[in-house]
PATI-457941 format. One line per 5 residues: their letters; for each residue x, y, z of N, C-alpha, C. Coordinates in steps of 0.02 Angstrom, whole numbers, plus 32768, in hexadecimal, padded with zeros to 4 digits. Example, Ala and Ser with C-alpha at 12.3 -4.5 7.8 and 13.67 -1.06 7.14 Angstrom:
BEGIN
AS> 8294,7EE4,8186,8267,7F1F,8186,8294,7F5B,8186  8282,7F90,8162,82AC,7FCB,8165,8285,8002,818A .
END
This chain:
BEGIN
XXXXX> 8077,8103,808C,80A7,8124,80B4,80EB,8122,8091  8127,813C,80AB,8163,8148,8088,817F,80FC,807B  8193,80F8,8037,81B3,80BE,801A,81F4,80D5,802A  820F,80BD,805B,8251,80CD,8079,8294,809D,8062  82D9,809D,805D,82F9,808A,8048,830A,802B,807D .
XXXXX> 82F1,803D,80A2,82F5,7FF7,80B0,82C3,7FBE,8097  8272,7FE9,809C,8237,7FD4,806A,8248,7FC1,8024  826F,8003,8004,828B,7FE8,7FC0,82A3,7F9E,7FAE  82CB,7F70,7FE7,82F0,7F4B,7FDB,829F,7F2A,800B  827C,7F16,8021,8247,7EF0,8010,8241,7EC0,8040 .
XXXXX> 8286,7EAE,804F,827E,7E76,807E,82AD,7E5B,806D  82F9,7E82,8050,831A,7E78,805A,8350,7E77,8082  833C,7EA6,80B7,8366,7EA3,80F1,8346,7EB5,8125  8354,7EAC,8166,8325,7EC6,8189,8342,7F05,81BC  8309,7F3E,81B1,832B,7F8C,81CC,82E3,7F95,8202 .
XXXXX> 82FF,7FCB,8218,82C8,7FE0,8241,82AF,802B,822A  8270,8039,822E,8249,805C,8209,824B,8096,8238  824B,80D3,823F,822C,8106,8266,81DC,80F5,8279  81C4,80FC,82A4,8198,80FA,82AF,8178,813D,82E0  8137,8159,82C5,8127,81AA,82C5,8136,81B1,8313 .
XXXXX> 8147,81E3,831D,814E,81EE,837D,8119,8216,8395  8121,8220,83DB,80DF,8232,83E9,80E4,828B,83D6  80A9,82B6,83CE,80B5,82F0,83EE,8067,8317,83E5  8069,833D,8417,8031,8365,8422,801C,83A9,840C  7FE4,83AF,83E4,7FF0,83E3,83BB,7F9C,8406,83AE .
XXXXX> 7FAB,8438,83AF,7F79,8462,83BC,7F40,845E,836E  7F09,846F,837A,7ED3,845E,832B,7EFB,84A4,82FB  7F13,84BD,8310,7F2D,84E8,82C5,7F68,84C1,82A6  7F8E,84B6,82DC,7FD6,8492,82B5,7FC0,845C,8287  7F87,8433,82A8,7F76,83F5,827D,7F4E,83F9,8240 .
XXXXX> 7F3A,8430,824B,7F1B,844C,81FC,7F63,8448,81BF  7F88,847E,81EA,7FC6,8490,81C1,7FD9,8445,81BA  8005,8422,81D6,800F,83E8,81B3,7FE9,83C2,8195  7FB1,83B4,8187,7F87,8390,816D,7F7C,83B1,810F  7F93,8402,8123,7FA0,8421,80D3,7FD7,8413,80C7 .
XXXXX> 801B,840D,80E7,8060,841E,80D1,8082,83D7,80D7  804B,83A8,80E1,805E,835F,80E2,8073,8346,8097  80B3,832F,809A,80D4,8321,8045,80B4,82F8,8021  80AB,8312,7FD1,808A,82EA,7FA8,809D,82CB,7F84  80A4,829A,7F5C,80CA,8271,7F20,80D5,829F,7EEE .
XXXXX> 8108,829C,7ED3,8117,82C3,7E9D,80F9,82C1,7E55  80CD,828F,7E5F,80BA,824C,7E31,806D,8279,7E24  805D,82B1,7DDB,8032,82CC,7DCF,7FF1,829C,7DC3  7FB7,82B9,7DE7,7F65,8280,7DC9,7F7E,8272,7D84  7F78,8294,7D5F,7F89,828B,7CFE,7FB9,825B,7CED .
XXXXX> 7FE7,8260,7D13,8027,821E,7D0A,800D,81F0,7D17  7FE8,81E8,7D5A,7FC2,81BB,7D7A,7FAD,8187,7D49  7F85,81B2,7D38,7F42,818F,7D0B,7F73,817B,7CCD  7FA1,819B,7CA8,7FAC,8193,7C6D,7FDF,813A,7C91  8007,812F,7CBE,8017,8101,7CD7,7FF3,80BE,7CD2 .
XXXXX> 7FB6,80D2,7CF8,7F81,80A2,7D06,7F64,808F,7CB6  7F5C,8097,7C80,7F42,80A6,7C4C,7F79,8073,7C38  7FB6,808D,7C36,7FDB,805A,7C16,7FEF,800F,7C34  7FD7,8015,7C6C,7FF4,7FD0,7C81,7F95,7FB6,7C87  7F67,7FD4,7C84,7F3E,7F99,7C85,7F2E,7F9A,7C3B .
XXXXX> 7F4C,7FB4,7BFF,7F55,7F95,7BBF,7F8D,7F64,7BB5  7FB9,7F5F,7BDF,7FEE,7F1D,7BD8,7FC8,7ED1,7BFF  7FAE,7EEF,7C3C,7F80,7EB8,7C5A,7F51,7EA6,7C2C  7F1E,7ED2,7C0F,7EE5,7EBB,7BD6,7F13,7E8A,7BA1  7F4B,7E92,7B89,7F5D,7E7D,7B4F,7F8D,7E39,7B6C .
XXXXX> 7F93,7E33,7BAC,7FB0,7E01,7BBE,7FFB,7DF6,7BB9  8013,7E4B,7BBC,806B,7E4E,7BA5,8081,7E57,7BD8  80A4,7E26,7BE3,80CB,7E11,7C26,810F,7E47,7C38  8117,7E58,7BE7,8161,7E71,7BDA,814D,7EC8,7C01  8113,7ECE,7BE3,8100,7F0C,7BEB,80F6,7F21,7C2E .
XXXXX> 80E4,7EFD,7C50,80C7,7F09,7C8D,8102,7F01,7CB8  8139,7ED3,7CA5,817D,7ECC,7CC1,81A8,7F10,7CB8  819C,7F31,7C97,81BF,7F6D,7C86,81AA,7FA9,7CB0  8161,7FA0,7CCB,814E,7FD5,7CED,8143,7FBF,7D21  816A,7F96,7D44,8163,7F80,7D93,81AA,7FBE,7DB6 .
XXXXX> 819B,7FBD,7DF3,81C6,7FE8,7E2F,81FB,7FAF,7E2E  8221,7FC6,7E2B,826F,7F91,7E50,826E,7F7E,7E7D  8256,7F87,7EB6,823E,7F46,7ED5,8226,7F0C,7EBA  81DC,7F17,7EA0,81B5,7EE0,7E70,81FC,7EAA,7E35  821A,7EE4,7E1A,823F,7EC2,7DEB,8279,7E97,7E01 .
XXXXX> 8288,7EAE,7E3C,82B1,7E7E,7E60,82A6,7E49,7E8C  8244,7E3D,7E83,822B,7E0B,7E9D,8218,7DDF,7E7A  821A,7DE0,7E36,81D0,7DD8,7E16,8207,7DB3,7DB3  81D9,7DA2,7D94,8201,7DA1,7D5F,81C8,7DB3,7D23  81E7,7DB2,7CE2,81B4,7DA2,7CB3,819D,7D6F,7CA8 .
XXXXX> 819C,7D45,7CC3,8194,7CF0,7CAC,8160,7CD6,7CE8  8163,7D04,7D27,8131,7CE8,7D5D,8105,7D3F,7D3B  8120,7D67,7D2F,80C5,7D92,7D24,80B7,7D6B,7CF7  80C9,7D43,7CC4,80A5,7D17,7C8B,8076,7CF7,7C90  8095,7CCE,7CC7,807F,7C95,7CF7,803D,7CB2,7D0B .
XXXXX> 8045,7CE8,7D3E,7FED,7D13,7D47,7FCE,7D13,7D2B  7FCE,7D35,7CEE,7FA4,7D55,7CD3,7F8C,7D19,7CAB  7F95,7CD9,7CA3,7F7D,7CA0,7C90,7F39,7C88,7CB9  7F2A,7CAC,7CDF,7EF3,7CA6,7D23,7ED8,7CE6,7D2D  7F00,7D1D,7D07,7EC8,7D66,7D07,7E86,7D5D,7CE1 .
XXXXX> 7E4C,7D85,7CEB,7E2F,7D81,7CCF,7E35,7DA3,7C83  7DF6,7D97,7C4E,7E10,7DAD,7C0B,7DF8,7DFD,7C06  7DFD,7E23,7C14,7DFC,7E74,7C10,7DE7,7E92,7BC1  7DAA,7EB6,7BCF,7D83,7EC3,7B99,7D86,7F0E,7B88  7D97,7F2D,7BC6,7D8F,7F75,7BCB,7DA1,7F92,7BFC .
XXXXX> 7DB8,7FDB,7BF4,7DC8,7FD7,7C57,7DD1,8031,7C62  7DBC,8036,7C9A,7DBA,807F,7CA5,7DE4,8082,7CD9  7DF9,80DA,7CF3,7E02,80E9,7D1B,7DCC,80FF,7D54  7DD0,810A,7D94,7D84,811A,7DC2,7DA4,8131,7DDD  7DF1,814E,7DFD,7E0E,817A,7E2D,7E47,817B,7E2E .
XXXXX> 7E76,81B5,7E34,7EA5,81B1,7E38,7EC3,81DD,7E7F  7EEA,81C0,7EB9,7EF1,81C2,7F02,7F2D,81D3,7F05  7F3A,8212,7F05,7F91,8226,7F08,7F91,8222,7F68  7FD3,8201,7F8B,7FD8,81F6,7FC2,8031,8209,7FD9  803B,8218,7FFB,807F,821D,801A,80AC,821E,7FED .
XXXXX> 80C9,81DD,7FD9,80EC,81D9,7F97,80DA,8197,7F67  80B3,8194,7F63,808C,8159,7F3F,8039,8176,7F29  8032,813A,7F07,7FF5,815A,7EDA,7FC5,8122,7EDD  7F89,8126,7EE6,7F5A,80ED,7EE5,7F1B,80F2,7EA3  7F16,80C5,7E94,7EF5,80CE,7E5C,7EBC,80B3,7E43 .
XXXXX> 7E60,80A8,7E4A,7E58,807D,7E46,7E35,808C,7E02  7E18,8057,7DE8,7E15,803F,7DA3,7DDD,8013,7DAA  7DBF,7FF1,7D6B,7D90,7FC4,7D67,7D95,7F9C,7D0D  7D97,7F47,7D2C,7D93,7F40,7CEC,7D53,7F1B,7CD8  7D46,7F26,7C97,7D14,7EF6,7C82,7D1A,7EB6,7C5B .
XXXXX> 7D06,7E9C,7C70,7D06,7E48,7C58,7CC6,7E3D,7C3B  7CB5,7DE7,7C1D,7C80,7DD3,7C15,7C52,7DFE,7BED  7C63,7E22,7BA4,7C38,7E37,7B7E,7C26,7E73,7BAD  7C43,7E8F,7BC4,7C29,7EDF,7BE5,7BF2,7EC8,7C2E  7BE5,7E81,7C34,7BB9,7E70,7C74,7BD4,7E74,7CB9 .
XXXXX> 7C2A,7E71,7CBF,7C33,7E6F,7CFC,7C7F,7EB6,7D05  7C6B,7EBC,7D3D,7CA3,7EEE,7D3A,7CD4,7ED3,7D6D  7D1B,7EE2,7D6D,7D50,7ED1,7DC0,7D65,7F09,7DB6  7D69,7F22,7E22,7D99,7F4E,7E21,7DE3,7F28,7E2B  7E0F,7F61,7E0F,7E54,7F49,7E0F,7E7C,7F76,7E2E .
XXXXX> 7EA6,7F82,7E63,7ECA,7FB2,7E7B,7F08,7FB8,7E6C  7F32,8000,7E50,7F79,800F,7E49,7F85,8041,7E89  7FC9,8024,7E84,7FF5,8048,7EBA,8021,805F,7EA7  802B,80A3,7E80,807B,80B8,7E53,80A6,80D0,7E8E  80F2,80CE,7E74,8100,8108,7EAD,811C,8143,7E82 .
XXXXX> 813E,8165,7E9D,815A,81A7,7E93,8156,81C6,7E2A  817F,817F,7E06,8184,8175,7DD6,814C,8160,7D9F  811D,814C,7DC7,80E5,8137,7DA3,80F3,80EE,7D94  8115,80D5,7DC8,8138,8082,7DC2,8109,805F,7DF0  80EE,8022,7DE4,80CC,8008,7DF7,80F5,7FD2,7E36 .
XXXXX> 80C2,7FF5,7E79,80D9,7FE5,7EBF,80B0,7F8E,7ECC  807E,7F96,7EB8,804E,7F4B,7ED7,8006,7F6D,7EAA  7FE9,7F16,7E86,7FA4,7F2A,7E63,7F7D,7EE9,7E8C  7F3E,7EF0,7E74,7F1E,7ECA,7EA6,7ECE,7EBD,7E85  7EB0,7E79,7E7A,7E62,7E7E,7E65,7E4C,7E88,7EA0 .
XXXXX> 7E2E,7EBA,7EC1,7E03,7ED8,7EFC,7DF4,7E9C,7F19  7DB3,7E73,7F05,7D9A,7E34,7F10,7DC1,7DF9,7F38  7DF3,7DE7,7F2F,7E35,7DC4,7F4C,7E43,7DDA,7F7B  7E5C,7DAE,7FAA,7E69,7DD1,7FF4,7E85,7D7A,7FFF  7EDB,7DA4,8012,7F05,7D62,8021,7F0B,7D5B,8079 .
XXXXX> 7F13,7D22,808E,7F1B,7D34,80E3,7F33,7D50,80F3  7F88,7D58,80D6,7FC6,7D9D,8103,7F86,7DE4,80F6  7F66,7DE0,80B8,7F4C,7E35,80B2,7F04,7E2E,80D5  7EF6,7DF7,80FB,7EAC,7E0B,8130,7EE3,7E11,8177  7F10,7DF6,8170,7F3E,7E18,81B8,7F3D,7E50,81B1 .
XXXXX> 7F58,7E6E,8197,7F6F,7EC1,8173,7F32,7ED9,8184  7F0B,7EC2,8160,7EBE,7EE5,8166,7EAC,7EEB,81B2  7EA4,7EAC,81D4,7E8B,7EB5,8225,7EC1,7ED9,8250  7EFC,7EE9,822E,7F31,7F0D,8267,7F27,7F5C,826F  7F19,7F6D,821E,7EF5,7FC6,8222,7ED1,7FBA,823F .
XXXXX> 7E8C,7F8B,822D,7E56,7F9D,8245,7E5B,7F95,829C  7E90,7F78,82A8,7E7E,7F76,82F6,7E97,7FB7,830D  7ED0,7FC6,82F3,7EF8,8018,82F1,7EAC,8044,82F6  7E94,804B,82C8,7E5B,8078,82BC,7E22,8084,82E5  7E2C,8040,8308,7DD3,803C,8338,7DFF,8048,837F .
XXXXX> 7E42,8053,837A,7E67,8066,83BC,7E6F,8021,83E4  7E6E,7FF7,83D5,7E78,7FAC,83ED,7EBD,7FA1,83ED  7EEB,7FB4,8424,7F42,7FC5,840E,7F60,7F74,842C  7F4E,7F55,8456,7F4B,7F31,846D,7F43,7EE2,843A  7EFB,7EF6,840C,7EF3,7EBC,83E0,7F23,7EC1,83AC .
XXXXX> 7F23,7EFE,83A7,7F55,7F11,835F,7F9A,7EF6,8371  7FA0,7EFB,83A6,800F,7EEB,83BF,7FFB,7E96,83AD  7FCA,7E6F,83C3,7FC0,7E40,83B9,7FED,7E06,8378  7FE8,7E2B,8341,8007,7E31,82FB,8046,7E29,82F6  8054,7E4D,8320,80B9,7E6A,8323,80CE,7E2A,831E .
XXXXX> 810F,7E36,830F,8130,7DF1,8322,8152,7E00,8364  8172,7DCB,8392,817D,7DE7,83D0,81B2,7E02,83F3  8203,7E06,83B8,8217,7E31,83B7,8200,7E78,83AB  81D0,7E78,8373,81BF,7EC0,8359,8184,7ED8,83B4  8167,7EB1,83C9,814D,7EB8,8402,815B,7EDC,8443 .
XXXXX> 81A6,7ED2,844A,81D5,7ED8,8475,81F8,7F2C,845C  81EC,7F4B,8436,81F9,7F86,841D,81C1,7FA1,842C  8190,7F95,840D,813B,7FB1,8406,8107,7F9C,8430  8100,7FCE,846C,80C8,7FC8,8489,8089,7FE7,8481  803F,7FD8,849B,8019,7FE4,848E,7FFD,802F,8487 .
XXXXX> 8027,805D,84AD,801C,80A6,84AD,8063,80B5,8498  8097,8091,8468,809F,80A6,8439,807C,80A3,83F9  805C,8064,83E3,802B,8067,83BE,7FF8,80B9,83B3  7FDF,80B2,83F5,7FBE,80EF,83EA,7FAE,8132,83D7  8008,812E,83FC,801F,8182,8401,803D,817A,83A2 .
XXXXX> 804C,8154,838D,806D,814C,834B,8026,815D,830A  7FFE,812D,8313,7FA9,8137,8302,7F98,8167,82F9  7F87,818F,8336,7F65,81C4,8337,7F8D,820D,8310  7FD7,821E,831F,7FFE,8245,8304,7FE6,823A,82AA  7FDE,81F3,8281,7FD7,81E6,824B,7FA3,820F,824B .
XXXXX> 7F5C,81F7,826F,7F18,81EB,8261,7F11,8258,8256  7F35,827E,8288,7F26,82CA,827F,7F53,82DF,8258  7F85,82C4,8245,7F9B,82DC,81FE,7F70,82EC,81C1  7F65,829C,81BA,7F26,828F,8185,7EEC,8299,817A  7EDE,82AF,81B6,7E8E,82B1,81BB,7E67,8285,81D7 .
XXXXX> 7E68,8246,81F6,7E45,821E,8205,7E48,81F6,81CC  7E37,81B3,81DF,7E1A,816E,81AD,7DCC,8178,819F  7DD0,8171,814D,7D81,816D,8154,7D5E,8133,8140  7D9D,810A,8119,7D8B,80C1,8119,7DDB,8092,8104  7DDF,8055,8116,7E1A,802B,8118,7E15,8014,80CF .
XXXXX> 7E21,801A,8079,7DF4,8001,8050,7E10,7FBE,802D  7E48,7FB2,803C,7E6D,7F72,8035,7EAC,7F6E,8033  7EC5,7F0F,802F,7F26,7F19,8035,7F47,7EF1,7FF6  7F70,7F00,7FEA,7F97,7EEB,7FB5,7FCC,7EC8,7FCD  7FD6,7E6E,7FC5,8006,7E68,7FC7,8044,7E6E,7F8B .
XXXXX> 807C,7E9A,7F8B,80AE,7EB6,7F66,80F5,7E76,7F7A  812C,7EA1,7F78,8157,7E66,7F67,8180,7E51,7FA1  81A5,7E11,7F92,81AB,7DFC,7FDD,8202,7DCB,7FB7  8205,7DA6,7FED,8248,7D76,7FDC,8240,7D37,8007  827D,7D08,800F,826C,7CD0,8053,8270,7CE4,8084 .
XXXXX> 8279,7D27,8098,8262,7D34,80F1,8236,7D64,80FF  8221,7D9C,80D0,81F6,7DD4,80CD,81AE,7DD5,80A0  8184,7DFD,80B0,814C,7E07,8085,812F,7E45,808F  8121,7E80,8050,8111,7EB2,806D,80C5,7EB1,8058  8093,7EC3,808D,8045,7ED6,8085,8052,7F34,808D .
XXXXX> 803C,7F39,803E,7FF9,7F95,8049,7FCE,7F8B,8043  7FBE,7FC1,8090,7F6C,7FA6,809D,7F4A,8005,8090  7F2F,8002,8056,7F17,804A,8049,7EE0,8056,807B  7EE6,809F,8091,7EB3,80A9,80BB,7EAD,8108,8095  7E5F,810A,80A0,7E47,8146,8094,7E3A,8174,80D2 .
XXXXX> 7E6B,81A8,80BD,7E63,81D2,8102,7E4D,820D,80FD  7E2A,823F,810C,7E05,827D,8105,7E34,82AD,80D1  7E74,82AB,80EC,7E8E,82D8,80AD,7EC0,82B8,8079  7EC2,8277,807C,7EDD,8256,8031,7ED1,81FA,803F  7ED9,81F4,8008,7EDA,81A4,8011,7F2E,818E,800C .
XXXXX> 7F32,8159,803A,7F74,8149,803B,7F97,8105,8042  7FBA,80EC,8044,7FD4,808D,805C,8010,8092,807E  7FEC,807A,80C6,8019,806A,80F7,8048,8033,80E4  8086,8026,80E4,80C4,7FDA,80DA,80B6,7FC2,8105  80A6,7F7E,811E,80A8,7F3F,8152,80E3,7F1D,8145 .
XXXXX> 8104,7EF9,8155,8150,7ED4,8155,8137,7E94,8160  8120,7E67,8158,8121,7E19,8189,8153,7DF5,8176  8166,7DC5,81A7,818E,7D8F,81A1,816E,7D3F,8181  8191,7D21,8168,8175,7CDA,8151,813E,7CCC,8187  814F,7CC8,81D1,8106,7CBE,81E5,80DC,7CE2,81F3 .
XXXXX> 80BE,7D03,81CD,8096,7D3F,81D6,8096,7D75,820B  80C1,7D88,822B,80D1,7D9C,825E,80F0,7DD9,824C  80CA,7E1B,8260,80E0,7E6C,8249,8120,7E67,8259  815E,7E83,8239,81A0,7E9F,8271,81AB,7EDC,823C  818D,7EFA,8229,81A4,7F4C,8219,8143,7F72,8203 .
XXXXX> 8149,7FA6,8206,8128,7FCF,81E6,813B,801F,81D8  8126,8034,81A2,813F,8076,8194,8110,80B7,8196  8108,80CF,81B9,80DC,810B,81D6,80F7,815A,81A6  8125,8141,8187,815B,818F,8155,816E,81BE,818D  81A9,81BC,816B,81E7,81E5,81A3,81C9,8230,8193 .
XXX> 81A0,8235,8165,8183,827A,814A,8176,8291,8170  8149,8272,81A0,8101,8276,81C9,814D,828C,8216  8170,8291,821B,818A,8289,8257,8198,82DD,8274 .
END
């Protein structure tokens, strides 16, 4: 969804997000938006040529490199000396393809596969560029941190229409704004934009500070794949999400 200027700063201050409003709309209009819904500027070909270069800085273990092609957010979270630190615990990368490239709103999802272990094992690895082909949040598929199985069970409760379990999450200021058929009416406006969910496929936790943490939680939707922003607070507790002012 829209990497918005308060998103930009990460969790550095805290704003309040638009969140989609309701409205009722006939099956032609929702066609029409679902075509004229904005796309990243960010061409498949860039995409890939992006992804290419930063999982040759990851293969080669260049910290510098991979520091250079992070989003400003990341770079204002992050240093060269802690990606160092990572990639001291990445695995050793033998080979690596691209398998899709997911142009979405204004971000780009990307997934990839590497091979390890003499060509015997493969990982998927997920990129998230945005606009620039700057890297938003990467992720070994396989991994799944607690804030990103929150993330994960809050769509998914969004999705199975559980508005109720989903507010659950909020924190209880953010609670006190957002009720359960706002949830819904917010949801559903997304869900006929897009097309429907056709599967939740994982979350990335991206960059955060001492009071914020942002989870994208990519979800595949009938007419693009895309990553919703989650906001949590140190105690895991939602207080923003970004639905894109696009969509409004």
């Amino acid at each position: 969804m829209k990497f918005t200027s308060c998103l930009l700063a990460a969790a550095m201050a805290t704003c309040t997000v638009e969140m989609i409003p309701a409205a009722s709309v006939r099956a032609e209009v929702q066609v029409a938006q679902a075509l004229n819904a904005p796309r990243t500027n960010l061409t498949p070909s860039q995409a890939q040529n992006a992804a290419k270069e930063l999982l040759t800085s990851i293969q080669a273990k260049n910290a510098h490199g991979i520091y250079k092609l992070l989003a400003t957010p990341l770079k204002s979270a992050t240093s060269v000396e802690a990606i160092s630190q990572r990639l001291q615990s990445a695995p050793m990368i033998e080979s690596f393809r691209v398998v899709s490239v997911n142009p979405g709103l204004d971000d780009t999802t990307v997934e990839t596969v590497a091979i390890t272990n003499s060509g015997t094992r493969e990982l998927p690895l997920l990129l998230v560029l945005d606009d620039d082909g700057q890297l938003l949040a990467w992720k070994w598929v396989e991994t799944v941190l607690p804030i990103e199985q929150t993330a994960l069970q809050f769509v998914q409760d969004l999705d199975d229409g559980r508005w109720i379990a989903a507010r659950y999450y909020l924190d209880l200021d953010f609670q006190k704004e957002i009720s359960p058929a706002d949830l819904k009416r917010k949801w559903s406006k997304l869900e006929r934009v897009l097309g429907g969910v056709k599967s939740v496929k994982s979350a990335l936790a991206a960059s955060s500070n001492s009071e914020q943490q942002l989870v994208l939680v990519t979800i595949e939707f009938v007419n693009m794949t895309d990553n919703l922003f989650v906001i949590f607070n140190r105690q895991g507790r939602i207080i923003n999400v970004d639905f894109s002012a696009d969509l409004v």
